[in-house]
Structure formats: structure tokens, C-alpha cells
C-alpha positions as CSV (number, residue, x, y, z in Angstrom):
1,X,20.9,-1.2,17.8
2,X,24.4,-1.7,17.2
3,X,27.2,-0.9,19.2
4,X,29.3,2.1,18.1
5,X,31.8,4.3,19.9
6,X,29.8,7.3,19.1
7,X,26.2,7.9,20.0
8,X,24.3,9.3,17.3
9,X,20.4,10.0,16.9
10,X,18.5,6.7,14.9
11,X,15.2,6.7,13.8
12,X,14.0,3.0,15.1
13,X,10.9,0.8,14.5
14,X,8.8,0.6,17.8
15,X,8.2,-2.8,17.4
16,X,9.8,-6.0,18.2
17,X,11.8,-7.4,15.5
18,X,11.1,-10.8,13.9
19,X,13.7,-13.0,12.9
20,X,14.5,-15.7,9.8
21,X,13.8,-15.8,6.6
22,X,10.0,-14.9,5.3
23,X,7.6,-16.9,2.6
24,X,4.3,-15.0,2.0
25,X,1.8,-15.7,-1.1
26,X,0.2,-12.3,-1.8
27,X,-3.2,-11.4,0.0
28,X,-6.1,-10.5,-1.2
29,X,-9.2,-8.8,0.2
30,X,-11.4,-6.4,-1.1
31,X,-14.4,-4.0,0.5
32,X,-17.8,-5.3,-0.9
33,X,-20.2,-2.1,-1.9
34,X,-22.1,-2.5,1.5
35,X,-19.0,-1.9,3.6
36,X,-18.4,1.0,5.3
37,X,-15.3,2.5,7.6
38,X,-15.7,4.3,11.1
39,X,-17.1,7.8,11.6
40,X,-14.9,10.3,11.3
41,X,-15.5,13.9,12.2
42,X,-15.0,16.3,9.1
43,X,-15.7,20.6,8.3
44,X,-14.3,21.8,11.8
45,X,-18.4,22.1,12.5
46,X,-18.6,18.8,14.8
47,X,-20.1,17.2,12.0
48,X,-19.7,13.5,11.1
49,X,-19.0,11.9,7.9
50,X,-18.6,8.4,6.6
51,X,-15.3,7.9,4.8
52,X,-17.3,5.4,2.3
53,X,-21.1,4.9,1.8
54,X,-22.6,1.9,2.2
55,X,-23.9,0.1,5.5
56,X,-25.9,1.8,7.9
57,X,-24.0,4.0,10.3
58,X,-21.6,2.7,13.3
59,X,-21.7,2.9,17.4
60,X,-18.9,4.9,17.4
61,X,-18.7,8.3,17.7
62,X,-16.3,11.3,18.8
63,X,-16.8,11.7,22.7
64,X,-18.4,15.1,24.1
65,X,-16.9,18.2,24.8
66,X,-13.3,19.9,24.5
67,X,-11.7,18.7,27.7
68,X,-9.1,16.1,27.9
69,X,-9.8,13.5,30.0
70,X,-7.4,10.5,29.7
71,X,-9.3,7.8,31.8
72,X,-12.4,8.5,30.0
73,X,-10.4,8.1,26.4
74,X,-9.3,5.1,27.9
75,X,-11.9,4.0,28.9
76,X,-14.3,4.5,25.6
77,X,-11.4,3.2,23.0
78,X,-9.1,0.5,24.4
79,X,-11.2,-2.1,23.4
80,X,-10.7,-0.8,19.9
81,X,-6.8,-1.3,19.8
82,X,-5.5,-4.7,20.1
83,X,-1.9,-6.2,19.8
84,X,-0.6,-7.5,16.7
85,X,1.1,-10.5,16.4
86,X,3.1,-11.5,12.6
87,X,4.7,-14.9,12.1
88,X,7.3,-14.4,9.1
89,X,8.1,-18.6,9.0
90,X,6.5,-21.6,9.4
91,X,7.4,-22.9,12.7
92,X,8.6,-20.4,14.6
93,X,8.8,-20.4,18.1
94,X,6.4,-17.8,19.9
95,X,9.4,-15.9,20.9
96,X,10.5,-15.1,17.1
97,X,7.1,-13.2,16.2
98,X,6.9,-10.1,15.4
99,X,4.8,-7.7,18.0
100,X,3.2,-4.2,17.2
101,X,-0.4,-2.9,17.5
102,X,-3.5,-2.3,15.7
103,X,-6.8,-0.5,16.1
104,X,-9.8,-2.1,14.8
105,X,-11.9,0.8,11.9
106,X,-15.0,-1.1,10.7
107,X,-17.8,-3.3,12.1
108,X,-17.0,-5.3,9.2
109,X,-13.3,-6.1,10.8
110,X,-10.7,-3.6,9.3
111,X,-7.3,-3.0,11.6
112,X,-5.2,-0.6,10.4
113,X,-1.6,-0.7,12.0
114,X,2.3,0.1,10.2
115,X,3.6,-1.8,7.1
116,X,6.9,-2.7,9.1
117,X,4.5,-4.4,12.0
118,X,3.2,-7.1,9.4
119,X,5.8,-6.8,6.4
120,X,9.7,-6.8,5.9
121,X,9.2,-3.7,4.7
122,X,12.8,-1.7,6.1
123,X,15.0,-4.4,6.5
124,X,16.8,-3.8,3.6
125,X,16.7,-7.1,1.7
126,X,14.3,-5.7,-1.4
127,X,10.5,-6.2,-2.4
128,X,9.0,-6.3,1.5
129,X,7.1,-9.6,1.9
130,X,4.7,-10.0,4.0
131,X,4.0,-12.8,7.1
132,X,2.6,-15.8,6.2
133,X,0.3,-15.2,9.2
134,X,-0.9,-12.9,11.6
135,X,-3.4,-12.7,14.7
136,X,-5.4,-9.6,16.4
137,X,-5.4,-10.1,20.5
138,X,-8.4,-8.5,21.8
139,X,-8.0,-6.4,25.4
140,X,-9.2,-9.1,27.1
141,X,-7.1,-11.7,26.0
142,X,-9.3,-13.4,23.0
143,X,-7.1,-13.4,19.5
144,X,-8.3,-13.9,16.2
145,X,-6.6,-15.1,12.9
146,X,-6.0,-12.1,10.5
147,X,-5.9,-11.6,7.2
148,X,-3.2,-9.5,5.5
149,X,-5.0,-7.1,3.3
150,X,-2.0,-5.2,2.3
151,X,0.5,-2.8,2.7
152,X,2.0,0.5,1.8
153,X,5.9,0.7,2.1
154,X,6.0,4.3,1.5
155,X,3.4,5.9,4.4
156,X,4.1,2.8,6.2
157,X,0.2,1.8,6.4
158,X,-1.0,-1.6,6.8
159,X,-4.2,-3.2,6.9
160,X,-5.4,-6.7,8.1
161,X,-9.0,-7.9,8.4
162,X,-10.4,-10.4,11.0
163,X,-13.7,-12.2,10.7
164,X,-16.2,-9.9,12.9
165,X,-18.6,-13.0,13.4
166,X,-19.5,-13.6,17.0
167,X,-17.1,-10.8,17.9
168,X,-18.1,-7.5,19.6
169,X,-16.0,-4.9,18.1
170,X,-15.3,-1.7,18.8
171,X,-14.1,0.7,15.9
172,X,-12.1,3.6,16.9
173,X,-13.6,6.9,14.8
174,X,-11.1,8.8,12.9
175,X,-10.2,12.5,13.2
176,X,-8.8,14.9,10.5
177,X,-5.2,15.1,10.8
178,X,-5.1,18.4,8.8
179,X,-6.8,20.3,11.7
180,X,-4.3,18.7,14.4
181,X,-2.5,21.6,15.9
182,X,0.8,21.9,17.9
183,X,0.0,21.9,21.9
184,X,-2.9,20.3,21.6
185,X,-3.2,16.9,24.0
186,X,-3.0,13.5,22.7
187,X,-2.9,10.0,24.1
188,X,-1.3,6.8,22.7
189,X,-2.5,3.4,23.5
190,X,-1.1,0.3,22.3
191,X,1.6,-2.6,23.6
192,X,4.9,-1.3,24.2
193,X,7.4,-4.3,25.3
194,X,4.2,-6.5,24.9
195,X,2.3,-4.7,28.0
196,X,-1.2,-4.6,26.2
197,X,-3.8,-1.5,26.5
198,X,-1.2,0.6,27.5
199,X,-2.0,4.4,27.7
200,X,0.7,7.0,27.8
201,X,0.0,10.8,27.2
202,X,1.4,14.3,26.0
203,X,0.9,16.8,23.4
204,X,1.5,17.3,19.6
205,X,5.2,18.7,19.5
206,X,5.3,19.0,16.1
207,X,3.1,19.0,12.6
208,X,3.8,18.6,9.3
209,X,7.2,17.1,10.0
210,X,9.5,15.4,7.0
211,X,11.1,12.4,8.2
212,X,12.6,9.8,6.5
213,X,10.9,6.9,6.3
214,X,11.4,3.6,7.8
215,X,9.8,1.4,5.0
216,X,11.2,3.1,1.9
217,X,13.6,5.3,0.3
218,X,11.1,8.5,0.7
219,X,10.8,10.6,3.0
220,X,7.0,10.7,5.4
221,X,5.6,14.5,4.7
222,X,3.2,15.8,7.3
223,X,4.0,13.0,10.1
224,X,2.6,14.4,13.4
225,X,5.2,14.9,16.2
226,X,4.4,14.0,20.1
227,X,6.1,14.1,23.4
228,X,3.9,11.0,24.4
229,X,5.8,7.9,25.1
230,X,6.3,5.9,22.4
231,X,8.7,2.5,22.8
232,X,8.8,-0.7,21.2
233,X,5.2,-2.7,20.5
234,X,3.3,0.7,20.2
235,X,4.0,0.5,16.2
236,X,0.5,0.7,14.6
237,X,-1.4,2.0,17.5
238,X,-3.7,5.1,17.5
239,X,-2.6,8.3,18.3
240,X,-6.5,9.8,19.4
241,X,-7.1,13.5,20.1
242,X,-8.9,14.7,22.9
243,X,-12.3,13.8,21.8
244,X,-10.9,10.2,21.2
245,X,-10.8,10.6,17.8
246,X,-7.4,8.6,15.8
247,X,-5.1,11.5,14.1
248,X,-2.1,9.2,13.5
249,X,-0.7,6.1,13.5
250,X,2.2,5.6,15.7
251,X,5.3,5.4,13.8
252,X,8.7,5.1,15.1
253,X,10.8,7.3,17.4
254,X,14.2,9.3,17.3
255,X,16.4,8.2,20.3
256,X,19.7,8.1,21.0
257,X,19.1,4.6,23.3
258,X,16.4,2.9,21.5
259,X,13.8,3.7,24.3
260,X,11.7,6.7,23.9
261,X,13.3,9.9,24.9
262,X,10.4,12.3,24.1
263,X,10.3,12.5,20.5
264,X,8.2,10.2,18.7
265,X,6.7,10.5,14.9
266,X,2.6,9.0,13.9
267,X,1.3,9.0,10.1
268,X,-1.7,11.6,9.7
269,X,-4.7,9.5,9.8
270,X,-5.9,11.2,6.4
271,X,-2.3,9.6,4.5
272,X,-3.3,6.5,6.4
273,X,-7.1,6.4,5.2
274,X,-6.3,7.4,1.1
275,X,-3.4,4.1,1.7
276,X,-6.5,1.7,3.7
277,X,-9.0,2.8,1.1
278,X,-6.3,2.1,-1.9
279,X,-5.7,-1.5,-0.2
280,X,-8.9,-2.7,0.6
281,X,-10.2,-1.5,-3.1
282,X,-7.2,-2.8,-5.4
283,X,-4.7,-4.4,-3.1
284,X,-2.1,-2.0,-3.9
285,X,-1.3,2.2,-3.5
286,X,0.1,3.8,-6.4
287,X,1.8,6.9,-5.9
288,X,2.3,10.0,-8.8
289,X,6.4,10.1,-9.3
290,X,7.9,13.2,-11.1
291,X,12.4,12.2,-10.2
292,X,13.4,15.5,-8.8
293,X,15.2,16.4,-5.9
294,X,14.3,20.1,-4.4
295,X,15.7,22.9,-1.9
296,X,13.7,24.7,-0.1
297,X,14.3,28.3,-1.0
298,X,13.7,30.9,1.9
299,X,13.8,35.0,1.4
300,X,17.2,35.3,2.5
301,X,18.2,32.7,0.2
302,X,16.5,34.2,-2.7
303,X,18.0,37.8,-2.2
304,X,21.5,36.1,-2.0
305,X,21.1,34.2,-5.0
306,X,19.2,37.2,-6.9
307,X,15.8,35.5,-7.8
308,X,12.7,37.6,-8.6
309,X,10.7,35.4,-6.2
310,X,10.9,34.9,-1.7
311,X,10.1,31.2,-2.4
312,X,10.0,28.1,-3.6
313,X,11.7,24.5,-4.1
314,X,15.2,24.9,-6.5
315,X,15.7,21.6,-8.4
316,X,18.7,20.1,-7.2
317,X,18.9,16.7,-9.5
318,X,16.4,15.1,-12.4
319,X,16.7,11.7,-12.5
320,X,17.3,10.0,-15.6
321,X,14.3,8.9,-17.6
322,X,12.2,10.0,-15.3
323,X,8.6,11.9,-15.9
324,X,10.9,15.2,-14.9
325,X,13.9,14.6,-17.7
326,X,10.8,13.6,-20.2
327,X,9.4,17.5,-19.6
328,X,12.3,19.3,-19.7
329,X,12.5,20.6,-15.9
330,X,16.2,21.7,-15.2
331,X,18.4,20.7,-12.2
332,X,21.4,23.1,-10.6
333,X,24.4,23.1,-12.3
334,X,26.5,25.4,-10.2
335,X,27.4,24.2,-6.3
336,X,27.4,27.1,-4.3
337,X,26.8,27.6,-0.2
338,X,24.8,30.2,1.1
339,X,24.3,31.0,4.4
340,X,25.9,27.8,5.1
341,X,23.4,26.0,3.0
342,X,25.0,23.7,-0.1
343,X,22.9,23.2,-3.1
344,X,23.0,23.8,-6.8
345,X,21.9,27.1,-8.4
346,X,21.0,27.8,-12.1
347,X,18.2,25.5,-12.5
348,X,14.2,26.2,-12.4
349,X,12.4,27.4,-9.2
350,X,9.2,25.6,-8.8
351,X,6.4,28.2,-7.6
352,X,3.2,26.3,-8.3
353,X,1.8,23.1,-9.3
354,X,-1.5,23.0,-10.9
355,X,-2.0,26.6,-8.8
356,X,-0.9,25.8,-5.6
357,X,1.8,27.6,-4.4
358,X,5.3,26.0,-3.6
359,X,7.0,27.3,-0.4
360,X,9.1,24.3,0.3
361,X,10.6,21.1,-0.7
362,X,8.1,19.4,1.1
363,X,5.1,21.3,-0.5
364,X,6.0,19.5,-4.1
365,X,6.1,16.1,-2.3
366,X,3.3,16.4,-0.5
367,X,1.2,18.4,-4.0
368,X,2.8,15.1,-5.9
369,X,1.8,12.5,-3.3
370,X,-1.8,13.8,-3.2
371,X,-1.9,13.4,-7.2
372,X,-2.2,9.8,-9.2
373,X,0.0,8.3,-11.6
374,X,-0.9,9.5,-15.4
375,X,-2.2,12.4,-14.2
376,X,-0.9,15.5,-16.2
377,X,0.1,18.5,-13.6
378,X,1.3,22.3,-14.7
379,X,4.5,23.5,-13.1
380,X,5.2,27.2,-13.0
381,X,9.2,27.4,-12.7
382,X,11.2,30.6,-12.2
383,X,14.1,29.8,-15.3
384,X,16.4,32.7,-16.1
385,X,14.5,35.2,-14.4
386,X,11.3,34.7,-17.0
387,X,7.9,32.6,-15.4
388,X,7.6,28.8,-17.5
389,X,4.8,26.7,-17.4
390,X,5.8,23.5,-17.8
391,X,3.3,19.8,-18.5
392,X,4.3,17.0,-16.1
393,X,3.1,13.6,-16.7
394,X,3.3,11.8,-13.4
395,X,4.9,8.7,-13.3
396,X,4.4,5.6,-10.8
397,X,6.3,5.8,-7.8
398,X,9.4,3.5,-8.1
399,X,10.6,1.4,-5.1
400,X,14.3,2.8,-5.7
401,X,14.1,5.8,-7.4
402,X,17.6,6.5,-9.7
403,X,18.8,2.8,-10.1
């Protein structure tokens, strides 16, 4: 971090930084029909799905009962998380690679980890590129050469592949982040400061958090909060639930001293399996794109402001050209401050897309983000006190939105 007379609250990578300039071809690396991804629980009913068919079933599987036991979560998953290593130039000395973590997802030798571990993806300097190689270090020391399968900038997801011949692996099983609630326990393993198979506990603080992002110029709906220590070199490592099942990727932290002060962010393991499966199938994620900026409208808000509806998300800008402008939504044209919240009044209230209902700001990023480019979505808008259905064509997510 930067030296400054004031201390102010940064959201930081836990990882190590790399260093020098990067050259990376683009990576390829695609799922043949007979692979298939870890187990992952699924219906509340203790039930366990595949995320894709193919390949017979895998070894692992969520561990028994409902108490949390940290040395037996240990125990039964470590060997699925290794340490990342990412070599951004030819030549570098050891001391110049990058550092994060990784937790192995299929027999077949899929490691899901961040975008920012692997990538450039945050450092400000444009189109992230990627390292121009990368290794896997296993628990007990053994590494293995990695492939870069791809990554997503805006969920901050990557995925690398290793060659599983001769290797014993040991997937981790994902969970359902939608069911993760706030108290429950969690642990963290991973390398923070390069101390490998590191385990460090606590609970879920938060869900459904909106954070900005450390890859991209949108924000991360629905990260997972946790009090569990999160530093430097955990970046990419699981964030398992008390049946040892992986909720989250572990993200980044808020701190005021670049060390982990209690408050540290994961991406929901369902965001982070609709990215893997994206990658490993095309390479790439798209994401749907409509150009609005929103407020979140609340009851007292709406009674101030006089709107025949308790909620909703008020659009604050429409960006030029954008799938938005092409429909005709309308932005705020007056500035006003209520309850000592700014934003612009006299545009439409969005109360449903495609007939979900809009509460929040964050409920029509996360309806959009669930949606495809080209896809056509109804908006219902509140607009001068009369209900409008309005056709959205969803666009493809643009790197820097506005420019």
C-alpha cells in the first residue's frame, strides 16, 4: 500500500503481487463430453448432484453430520487445495512470482482459484493478460505445470488444469452458496504469506454483500462475508462450510493495514461454477449488459418522494448507446437529497424484470448477471405514476462501461 497521511479503508488482493511486464498467448482448453466436475450437494434434502454429466461419479463427498469440526475438515480437504504459483515473464527470478491458492474440482484436473492470482486483471493497465506460466504445489510439496484455462475479470474466477496422470487427487465437493446463511461456521485453507495448508476459522458475517470488484469496473453481487482470517496468499482458496463443502472462493479483504482485520469477502461458489463451466466450455464468460446506473429505493424514500410503490431501483444514469438508451428506459433528471441520500428523481422505477421483483439496486445486477447476452427481458418501470412494460435487449458486458 501506499503511504498516505490519512488511513482510509482499501479493499486489497490477498495475494502476493508479481512484478514486470507480462507476455501471454491466449489459452485454450476445453471439457471433453466424458468430463465431469465434483459433487456438489443441491435441494437442502442432503442430496448430491453432478454439476455436468458424463464420467462416472467421484470419491468425494460432503462429510457426515451438522457439527463443525475443524481438524476433521482439515483433515478430509487439504489435500485438495494447493498453492498457486504464476510467472508473468520469462526469466523471472522465483522471488518475482506471483503467489495465491487453488483447490483442485475434478478427477480430470480442474483448479479453480481468482482471476487476479493468475492474470493482470486489477492492475490498471487494460485488457488483463494472463501468465505465461503457472504451477499447482501439492500439500506435500510435489508441483505440477498448469494450464491457464481462462479467466473471468468480472466475478474474479479463474481456472487452470494440470495433467491428473500418475497424480492422486483430491477434488474438494462444492456447496450451494444460495443456502449459506449468516452465523453459520466456516473455515478457510489456503497459503497466506506462502505458509501452505493453512487453516484459519470463523463464521459467515455477511451474505449477499455488493462490493466493488478488484478485477473490473463492476461491482461483486452476493460475495459471502467472513470473520475468518484472510491475508495475503489465501486468494483463490476454498471457503468450505461445515460439512466441508466449498461455498466461496476467497476474495480479498477490507483493512485499514493490509493484514486481515476481520473482514474478508469470498465469491459464491454458484457465480464461480456458471464462470468455470463458461471457461472450460468456450474459453470465455459473457455477461447480459443493459448501461444503467440504479438507487435503491426504500419505504421512507418512496413516501418522501411521493411514489405509488415501497420499492425498487430509480435509474440514476443510461449510458449512451447502450441496450438501455436503445429501449427507451429514463434516467433522473432532478438532483435532490433525501434523508441524506443524493440521487436523481423523475426517472422510471424498476419493479420487475421478467417477473421478479426489484427491491434493490443490487437485485437488477444480480437478475441481469444471471441472464445472457441477446436475451430479450420485460422491465416493469413505475414512470409518472402509471406501470410500463418495457423490452430490453441485453447487450454484452463491456470491459469499461461509458467510454
Amino acid at each position: 500500500m501506499r503511504p498516505s497521511a490519512v488511513a482510509v479503508i482499501a479493499l486489497v488482493a490477498a495475494f502476493l503481487g508479481a512484478t514486470g511486464a507480462l507476455a501471454v498467448g491466449k489459452a485454450t482448453g476445453w471439457l471433453d463430453d466424458g468430463d465431469t466436475f465434483v459433487v456438489r450437494e443441491g435441494g437442502g434434502d442432503g442430496s448430491v448432484t453432478q454439476i455436468s454429466s458424463g464420467s462416472e461419479g467421484v470419491a468425494a463427498r460432503p462429510l457426515p453430520g451438522n457439527d463443525f469440526d475443524p481438524a476433521t475438515i482439515y483433515r478430509e480437504r487439504a489435500a485438495g487445495v494447493v498453492t498457486v504459483y504464476a510467472i508473468f515473464r520469462e526469466g523471472d527470478a522465483p522471488g518475482n512470482q506471483a503467489q495465491g491458492s487453488g483447490f483442485i474440482v475434478s478427477d480430470e484436473g480442474y483448479v479453480l482459484t481468482n482471476s487476479h492470482v493468475i492474470t493482470t486483471a486489477g492492475e490498471g493497465e487494460g485488457q488483463p493478460r494472463q501468465a505465461v506460466r503457472a504451477y499447482v504445489e501439492f500439500r506435500d510439496g510435489d508441483r505440477a505445470e498448469a494450464e491457464v484455462v481462462g479467466f473471468d475479470q468480472y466475478d474474479d474466477v479463474g481456472v487452470l488444469k494440470i495433467d491428473p496422470d500418475g497424480k492422486e487427487l483430491r477434488p474438494v465437493p462444492l456447496g450451494d452458496s444460495a443456502e449459506v446463511t449468516v452465523g453459520e461456521p466456516v473455515a478457510a485453507i489456503g497459503s497466506p504469506f506462502g505458509q501452505e495448508s493453512s487453516l484459519s476459522v470463523g463464521v459467515v458475517s455477511a451474505t449477499e454483500r455488493s462490493i466493488p470488484s478488484l478485477t473490473s469496473r463492476y461491482s461483486l453481487v452476493d460475495a459471502i462475508q467472513t470473520d475468518a482470517p484472510i491475508n495475503r496468499g489465501n486468494s483463490g482458496g476454498p471457503l468450505l462450510n461445515a460439512r466441508g463443502l466449498a461455498i466461496g472462493i476467497n476474495a480479498q479483504i477490507r483493512t485499514n493495514t493490509g493484514v486481515s482485520e476481520g473482514v474478508g469477502f469470498a465469491v459464491p461458489i454458484n457465480a464461480a461454477v456458471r464462470s468455470m463451466e463458461q471457461l472450460v466450455e468456450t474459453g470465455s464468460v459473457a455477461y447480459a449488459w443493459v448501461g444503467i446506473t440504479t438507487q435503491t429505493i426504500t419505504p421512507s424514500l418512496a413516501e418522501e418522494l411521493g411514489l405509488d410503490a415501497e420499492r425498487g431501483a430509480a435509474v440514476q444514469e443510461v449510458i449512451e448507446d447502450s441496450p438501455a438508451a436503445e429501449a427507451g428506459l429514463r434516467p433522473g433528471t432532478e438532483e435532490r437529497e433525501v434523508d441524506g441520500v443524493p440521487l436523481f428523481v423523475g426517472g422510471d422505477l424498476i419493479l420487475e424484470i421478467e417477473g421478479v421483483a426489484v427491491e434493490s439496486a443490487e437485485d437488477v445486477v444480480r437478475i441481469v448477471t444471471n441472464s445472457l447476452p441477446g436475451e430479450t427481458a420485460t422491465f416493469t418501470v413505475l414512470r409518472e405514476g402509471e406501470r410500463v412494460e418495457i423490452d430490453v435487449r441485453f447487450g454484452e458486458r463491456p470491459a469499461n462501461p461509458g467510454s
